[in-house]
C-alpha beads as a LAMMPS data file, in Angstrom:
LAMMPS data file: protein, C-alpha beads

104 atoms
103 bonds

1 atom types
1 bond types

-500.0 500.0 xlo xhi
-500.0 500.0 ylo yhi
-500.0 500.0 zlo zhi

Masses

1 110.0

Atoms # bond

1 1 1 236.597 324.021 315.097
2 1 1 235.395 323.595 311.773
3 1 1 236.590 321.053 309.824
4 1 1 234.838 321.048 306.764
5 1 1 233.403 324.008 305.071
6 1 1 229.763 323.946 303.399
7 1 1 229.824 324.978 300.202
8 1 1 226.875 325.941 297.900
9 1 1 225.606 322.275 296.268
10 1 1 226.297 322.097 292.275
11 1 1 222.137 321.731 292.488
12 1 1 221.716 325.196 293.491
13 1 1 224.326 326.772 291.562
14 1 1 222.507 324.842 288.204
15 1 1 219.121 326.276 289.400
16 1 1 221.066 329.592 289.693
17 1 1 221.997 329.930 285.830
18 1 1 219.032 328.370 284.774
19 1 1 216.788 331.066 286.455
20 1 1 218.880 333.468 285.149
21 1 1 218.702 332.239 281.452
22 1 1 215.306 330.442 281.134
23 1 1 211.439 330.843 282.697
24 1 1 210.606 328.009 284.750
25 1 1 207.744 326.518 285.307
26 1 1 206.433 326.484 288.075
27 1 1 207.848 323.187 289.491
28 1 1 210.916 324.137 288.393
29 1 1 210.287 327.389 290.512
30 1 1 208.885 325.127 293.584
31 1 1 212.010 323.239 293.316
32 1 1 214.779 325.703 293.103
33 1 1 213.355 327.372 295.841
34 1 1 213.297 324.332 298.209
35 1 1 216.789 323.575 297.437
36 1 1 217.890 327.720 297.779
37 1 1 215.782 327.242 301.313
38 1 1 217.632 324.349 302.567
39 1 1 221.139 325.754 301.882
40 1 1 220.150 329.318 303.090
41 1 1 219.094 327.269 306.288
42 1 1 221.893 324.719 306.711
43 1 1 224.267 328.797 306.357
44 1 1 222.051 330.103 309.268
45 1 1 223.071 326.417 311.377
46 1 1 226.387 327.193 310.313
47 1 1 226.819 330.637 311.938
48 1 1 225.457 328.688 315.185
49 1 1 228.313 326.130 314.987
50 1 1 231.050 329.036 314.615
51 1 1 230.160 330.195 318.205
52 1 1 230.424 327.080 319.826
53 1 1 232.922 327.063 323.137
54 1 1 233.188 323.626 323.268
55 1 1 235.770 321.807 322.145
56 1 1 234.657 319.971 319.321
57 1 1 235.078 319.326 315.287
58 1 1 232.482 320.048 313.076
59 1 1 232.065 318.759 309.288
60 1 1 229.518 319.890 307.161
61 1 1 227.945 318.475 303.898
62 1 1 229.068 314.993 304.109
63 1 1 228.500 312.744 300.861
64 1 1 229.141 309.142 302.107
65 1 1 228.477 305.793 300.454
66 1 1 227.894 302.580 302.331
67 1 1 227.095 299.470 301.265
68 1 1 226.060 301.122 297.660
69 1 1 224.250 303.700 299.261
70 1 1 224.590 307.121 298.992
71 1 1 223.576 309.230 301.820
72 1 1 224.427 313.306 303.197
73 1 1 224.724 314.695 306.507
74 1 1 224.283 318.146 306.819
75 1 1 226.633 318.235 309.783
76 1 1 228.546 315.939 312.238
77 1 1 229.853 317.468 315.306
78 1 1 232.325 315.252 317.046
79 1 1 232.983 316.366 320.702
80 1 1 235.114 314.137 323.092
81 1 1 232.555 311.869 324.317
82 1 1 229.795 312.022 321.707
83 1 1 229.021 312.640 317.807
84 1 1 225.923 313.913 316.494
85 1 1 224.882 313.894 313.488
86 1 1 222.874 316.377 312.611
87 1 1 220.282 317.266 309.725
88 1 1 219.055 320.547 309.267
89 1 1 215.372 321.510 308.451
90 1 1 214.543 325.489 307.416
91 1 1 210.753 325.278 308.084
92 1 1 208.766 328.656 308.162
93 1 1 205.235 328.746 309.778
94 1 1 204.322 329.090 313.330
95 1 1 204.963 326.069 316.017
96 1 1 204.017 325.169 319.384
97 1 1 205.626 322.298 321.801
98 1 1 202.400 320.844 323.515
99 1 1 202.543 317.579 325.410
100 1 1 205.994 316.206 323.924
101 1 1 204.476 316.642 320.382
102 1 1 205.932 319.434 318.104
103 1 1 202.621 320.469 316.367
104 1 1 202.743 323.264 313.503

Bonds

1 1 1 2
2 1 2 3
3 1 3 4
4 1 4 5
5 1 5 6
6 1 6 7
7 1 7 8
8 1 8 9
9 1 9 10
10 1 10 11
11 1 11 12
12 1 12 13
13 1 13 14
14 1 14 15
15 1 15 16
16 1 16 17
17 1 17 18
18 1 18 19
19 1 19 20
20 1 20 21
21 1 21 22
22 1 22 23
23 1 23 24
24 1 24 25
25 1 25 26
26 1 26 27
27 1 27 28
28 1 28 29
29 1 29 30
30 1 30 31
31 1 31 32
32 1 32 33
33 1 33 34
34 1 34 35
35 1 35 36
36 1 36 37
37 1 37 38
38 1 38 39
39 1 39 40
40 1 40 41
41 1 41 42
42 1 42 43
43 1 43 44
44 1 44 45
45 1 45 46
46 1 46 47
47 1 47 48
48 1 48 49
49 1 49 50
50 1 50 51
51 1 51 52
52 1 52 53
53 1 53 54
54 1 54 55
55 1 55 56
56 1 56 57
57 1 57 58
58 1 58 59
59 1 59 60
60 1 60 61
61 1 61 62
62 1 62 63
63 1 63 64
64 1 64 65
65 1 65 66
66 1 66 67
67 1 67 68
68 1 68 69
69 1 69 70
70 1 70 71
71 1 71 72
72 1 72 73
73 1 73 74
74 1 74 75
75 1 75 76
76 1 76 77
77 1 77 78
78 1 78 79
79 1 79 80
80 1 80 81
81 1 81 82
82 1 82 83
83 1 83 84
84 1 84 85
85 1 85 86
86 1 86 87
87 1 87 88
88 1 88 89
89 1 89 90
90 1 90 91
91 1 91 92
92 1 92 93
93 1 93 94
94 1 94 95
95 1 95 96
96 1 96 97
97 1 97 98
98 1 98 99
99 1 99 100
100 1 100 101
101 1 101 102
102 1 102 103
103 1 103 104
């Protein structure tokens, strides 16, 4: 059951007008797209998480501070005898698992 909905990150929805409004350069461009990557990936972990039979809670985008630091988890899925916490990468390329080492 989801807990906590993921939203699209203030971040994003600046690089959003700006593109709209203003040419970027291109770091600008190398950075909106990085952060429009991420959330497009942590969505496609989402839809994952919806079909999940077990019994479990699931919060997404967590903004915590500890100990004056700030930190995010892109999801923590609490199940009865275990939580995970859980950070999502949206990497493109080609990979291969060869002995125990996940080489691109």
């Amino acid at each position: 059951m989801i807990i906590k909905q993921r939203f699209q990150p203030i971040e994003l929805k600046i690089w959003n007008y700006l593109n709209d409004r203003a040419k970027l350069s291109p770091a600008q461009i190398k950075n909106f797209s990085a952060c429009d990557k991420g959330f497009e990936g942590d969505k496609e972990f989402d839809k994952w998480g919806e079909n999940l039979s077990c019994k479990c809670l699931i919060l997404n985008d967590l903004l915590l501070e500890y100990d004056q630091n700030v930190f995010q988890i892109d999801t923590l899925l609490i199940t009865h005898e275990t939580i995970y916490l859980i950070n999502v990468k949206n990497y493109e390329g080609d990979f291969y698992y060869e002995s125990g080492n996940g080489i691109p």
